[in-house]
C-alpha positions in Angstrom: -32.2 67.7 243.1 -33.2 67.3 246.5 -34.5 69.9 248.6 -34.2 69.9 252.6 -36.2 71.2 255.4 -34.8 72.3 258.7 -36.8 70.9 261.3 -38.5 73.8 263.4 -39.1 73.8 267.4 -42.7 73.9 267.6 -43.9 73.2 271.1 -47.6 74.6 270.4 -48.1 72.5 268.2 -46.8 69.4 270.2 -49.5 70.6 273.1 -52.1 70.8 270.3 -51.1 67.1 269.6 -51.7 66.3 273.3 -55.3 68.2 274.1 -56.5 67.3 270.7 -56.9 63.6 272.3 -59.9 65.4 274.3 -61.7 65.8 271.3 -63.0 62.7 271.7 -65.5 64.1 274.6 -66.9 65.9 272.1 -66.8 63.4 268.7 -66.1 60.1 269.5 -63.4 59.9 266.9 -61.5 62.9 266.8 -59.5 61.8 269.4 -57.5 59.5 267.3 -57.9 61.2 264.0 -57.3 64.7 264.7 -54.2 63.2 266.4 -53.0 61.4 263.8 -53.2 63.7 260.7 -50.9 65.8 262.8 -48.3 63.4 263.8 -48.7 62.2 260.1 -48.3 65.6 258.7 -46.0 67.1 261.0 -43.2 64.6 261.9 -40.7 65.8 259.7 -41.1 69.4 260.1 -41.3 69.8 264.0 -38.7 68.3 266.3 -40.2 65.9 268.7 -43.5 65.2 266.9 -42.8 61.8 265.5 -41.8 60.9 269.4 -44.8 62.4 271.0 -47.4 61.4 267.8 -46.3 57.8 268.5 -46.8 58.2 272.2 -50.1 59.8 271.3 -51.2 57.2 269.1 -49.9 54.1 271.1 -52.1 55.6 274.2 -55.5 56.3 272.1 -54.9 52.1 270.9 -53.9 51.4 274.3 -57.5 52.9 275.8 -59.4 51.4 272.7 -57.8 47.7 273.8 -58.6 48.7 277.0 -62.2 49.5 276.8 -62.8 46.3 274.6 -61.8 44.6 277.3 -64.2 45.8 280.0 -67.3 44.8 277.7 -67.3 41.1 279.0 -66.2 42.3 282.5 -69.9 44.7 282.2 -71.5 41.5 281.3 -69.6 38.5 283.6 -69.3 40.7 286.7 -70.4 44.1 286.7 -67.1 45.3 287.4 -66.7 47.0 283.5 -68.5 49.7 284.5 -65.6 50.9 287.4 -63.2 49.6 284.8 -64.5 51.8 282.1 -65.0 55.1 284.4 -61.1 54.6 284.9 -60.5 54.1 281.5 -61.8 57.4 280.9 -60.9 60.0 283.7 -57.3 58.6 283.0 -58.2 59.2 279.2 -59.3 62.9 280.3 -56.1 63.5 282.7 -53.2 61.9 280.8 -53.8 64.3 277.7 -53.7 67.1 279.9 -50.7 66.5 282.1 -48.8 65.3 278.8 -49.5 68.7 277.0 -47.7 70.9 280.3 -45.2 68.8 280.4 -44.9 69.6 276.4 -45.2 73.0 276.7 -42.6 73.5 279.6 -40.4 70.9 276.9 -40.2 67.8 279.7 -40.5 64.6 278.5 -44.1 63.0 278.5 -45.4 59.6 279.3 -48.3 57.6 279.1 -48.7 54.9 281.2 -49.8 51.4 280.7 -49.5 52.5 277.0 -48.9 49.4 275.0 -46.1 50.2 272.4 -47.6 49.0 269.4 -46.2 51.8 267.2 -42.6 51.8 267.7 
């Protein structure tokens, strides 16, 4: 016997999913773990969570590929450095703007997010 679960509105916890992201000010990692666990654990129970975890998760990759890429640019021209400083103010602001526009239930977007999770 199967048992079903009504999915539940939860827009803290979709805000929660966005700001976490900043934890990686903080740890390095928890940015893309904390993240995760709750997309993972939470997509079936709040509506709008799988959408906004894979946004969430796409856009912490995204940044990662990005910031790989500016090591040889630090090294062949200098210019990682500006690169990188980007990369991380729009790491810092992107979070934030996403996590309003969750919690007054607009739709979000990240972009120059790669859709690798789809």
């Amino acid at each position: 016997m199967e048992t079903y679960t009504a999915m539940r509105e939860d827009r803290q916890m979709l805000i929660i999913t966005h700001i976490s992201q900043l934890l990686d000010l903080i740890t390095g990692l928890g940015g893309f773990i904390v993240p995760l666990i709750l997309w993972a654990t939470q997509k079936e129970k709040v509506i709008g969570m799988d959408e906004h975890g894979k946004m969430v998760m796409n856009f912490q990759i995204s940044l990662f590929i990005y910031s790989i890429l500016c090591i040889p640019l630090i090294f062949l021209f200098g210019i990682g450095f500006l690169l990188l400083g980007i990369i991380w103010i729009f790491g810092i602001i992107m979070p934030i703007i996403n996590a309003v526009n969750a919690s007054n239930g607009e739709p979000c977007n990240y972009p120059l997010s790669i859709e690798i999770i789809k």
